[in-house]
C-alpha positions in Angstrom: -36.4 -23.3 53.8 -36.2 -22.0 50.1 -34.9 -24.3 47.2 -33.0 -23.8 44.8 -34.0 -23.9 41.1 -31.2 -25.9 38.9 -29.5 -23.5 36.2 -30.5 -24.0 32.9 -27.2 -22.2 31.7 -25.0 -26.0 32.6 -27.9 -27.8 30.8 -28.0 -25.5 28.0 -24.4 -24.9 27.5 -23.9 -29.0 27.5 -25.8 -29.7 24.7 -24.5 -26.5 22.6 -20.9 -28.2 23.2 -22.3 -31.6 22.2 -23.8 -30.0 19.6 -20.6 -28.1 18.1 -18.7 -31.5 18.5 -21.3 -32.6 15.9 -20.9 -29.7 14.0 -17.1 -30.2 13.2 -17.1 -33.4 12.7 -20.0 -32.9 9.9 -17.7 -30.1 8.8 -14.9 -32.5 8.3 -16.4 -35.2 7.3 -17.9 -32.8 4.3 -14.4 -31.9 3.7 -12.6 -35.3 3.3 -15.6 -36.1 1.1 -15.1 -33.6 -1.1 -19.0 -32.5 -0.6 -19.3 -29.1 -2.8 -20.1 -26.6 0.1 -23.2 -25.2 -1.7 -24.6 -28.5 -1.9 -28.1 -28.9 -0.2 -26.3 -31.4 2.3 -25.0 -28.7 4.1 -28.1 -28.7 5.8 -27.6 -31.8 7.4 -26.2 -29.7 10.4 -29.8 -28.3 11.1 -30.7 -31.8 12.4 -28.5 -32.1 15.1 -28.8 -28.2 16.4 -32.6 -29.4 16.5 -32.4 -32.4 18.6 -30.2 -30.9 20.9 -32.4 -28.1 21.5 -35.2 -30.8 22.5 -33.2 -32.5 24.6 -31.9 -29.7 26.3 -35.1 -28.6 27.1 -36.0 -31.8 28.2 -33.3 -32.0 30.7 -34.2 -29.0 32.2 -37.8 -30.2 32.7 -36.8 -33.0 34.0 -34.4 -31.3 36.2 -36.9 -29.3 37.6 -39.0 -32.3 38.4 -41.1 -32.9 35.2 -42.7 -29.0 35.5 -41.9 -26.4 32.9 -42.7 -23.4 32.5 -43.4 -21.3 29.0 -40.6 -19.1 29.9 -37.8 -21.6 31.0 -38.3 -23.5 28.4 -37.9 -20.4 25.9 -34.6 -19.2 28.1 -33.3 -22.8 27.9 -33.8 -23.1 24.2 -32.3 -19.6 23.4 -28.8 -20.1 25.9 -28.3 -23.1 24.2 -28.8 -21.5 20.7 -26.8 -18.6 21.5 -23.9 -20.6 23.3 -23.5 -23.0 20.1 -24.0 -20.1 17.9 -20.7 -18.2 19.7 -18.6 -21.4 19.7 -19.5 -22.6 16.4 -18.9 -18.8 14.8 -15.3 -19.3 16.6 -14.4 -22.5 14.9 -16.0 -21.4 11.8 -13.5 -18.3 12.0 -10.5 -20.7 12.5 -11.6 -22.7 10.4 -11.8 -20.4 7.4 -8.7 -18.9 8.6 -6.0 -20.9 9.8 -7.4 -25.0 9.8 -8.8 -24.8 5.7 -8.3 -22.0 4.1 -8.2 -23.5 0.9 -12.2 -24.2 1.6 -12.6 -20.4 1.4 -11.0 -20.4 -1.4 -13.1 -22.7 -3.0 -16.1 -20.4 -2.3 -14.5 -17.7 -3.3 -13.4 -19.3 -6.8 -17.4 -20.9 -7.1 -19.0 -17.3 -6.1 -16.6 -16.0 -9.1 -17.6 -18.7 -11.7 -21.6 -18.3 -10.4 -20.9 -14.4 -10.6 -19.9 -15.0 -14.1 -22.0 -17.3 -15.3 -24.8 -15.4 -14.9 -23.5 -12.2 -16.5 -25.5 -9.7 -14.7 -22.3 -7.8 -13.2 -19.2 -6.6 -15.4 -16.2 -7.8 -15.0 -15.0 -5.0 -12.4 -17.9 -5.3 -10.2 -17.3 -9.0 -10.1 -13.8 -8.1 -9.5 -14.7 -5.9 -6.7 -17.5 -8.2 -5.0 -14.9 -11.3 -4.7 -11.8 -8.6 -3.4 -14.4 -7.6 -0.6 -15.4 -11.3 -0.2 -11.8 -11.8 0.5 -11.6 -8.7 3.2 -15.1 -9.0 5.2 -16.4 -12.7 3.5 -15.1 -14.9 7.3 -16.0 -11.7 9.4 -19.8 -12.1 7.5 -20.0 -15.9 8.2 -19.0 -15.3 11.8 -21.5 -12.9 12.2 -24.1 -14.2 10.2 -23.6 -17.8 12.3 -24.3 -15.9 15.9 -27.2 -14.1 14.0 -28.9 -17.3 12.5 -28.0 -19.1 15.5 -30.3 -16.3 17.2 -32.9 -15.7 15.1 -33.2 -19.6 14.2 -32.5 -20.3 17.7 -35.7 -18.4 19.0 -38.0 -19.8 16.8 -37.1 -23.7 17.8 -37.0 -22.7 21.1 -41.0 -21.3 21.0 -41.8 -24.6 19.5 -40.3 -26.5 22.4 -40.9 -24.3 24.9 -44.7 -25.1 24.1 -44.4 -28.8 23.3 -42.5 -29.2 26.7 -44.6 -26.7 28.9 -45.6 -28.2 31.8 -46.4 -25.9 34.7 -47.1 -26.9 38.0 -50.4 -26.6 39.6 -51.1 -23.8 41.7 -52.3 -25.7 44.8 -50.2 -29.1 44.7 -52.5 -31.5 46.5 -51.2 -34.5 47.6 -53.6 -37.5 46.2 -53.2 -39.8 48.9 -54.9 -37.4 51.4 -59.1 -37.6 51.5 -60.6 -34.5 52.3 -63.2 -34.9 55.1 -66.3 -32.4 55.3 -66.1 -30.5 59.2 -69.9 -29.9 58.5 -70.5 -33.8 58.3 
């Protein structure tokens, strides 16, 4: 009788939700603190989309019976990457659109004043930059999250895939048995 591997896509895909619950509530608890959105705590997001890469890949290992293999624990790492990069690019989109706009705004208006500040464009081409800002800027953030979900995405889930790898012997020998010698 053949078994049946467990999927990694319902391990994977319940950590990337757990993970985007994180997310927005980082994302909300940045806005009711008034944390600039530039700031360097922005980053704090990183730390979550991490662990939860680990421990997705650890579920799966453990799922399959404490034996991992290079490759599923790559695949593992890279659904969940790309399924919390898809649903976080969403809310990021209705987030920006409909839930805060006045957050883009707030970009916008700090991209002008850095744009200014540093007086390398005119005044037109600042003009210009902030107008296109304004038509593509959320379509380039939505984007750019399923991109540096992906890119970031494959290079956690190399690291894990090797710290978990655990691949299960070729000839699986039971311990309690003793081998006894026919020529004996």
């Amino acid at each position: 009788m053949e078994t049946k591997l467990p999927s990694s896509n319902q391990t994977a895909f319940k950590w990337a939700i757990i993970y985007v619950i994180i997310a927005i509530v980082i994302t909300y608890a940045f806005q009711f603190l008034n944390i600039d959105q530039s700031s360097g705590a922005k980053y704090l997001t990183y730390i979550p989309f991490i662990a939860f890469m680990f421990l997705a890949q650890k579920e799966y290992k453990d799922q399959l019976g404490g034996y991992l293999t290079f490759s599923q624990g790559l695949a593992t790492g890279f659904k969940y990457a790309m399924i919390s990069g898809v649903i976080l690019a969403v809310f990021l989109y209705l987030y920006f659109t409909f839930l805060s706009p006045q957050i883009y705004e707030q970009i916008l208006t700090a991209t002008q004043d850095k744009l200014t500040q540093e007086g390398k464009l005119s005044s037109d081409q600042i003009e210009t930059t902030i107008n296109f800002m304004k038509k593509f800027g959320i379509i380039s953030i939505v984007f750019g999250s399923i991109i540096g979900s992906a890119f970031f995405g494959v290079i956690l889930a190399l690291i894990g895939a090797a710290i978990f790898k655990n691949e299960k012997p070729p000839f699986d020998i039971n311990d309690e048995t003793t081998y006894v010698d026919p020529a004996v």
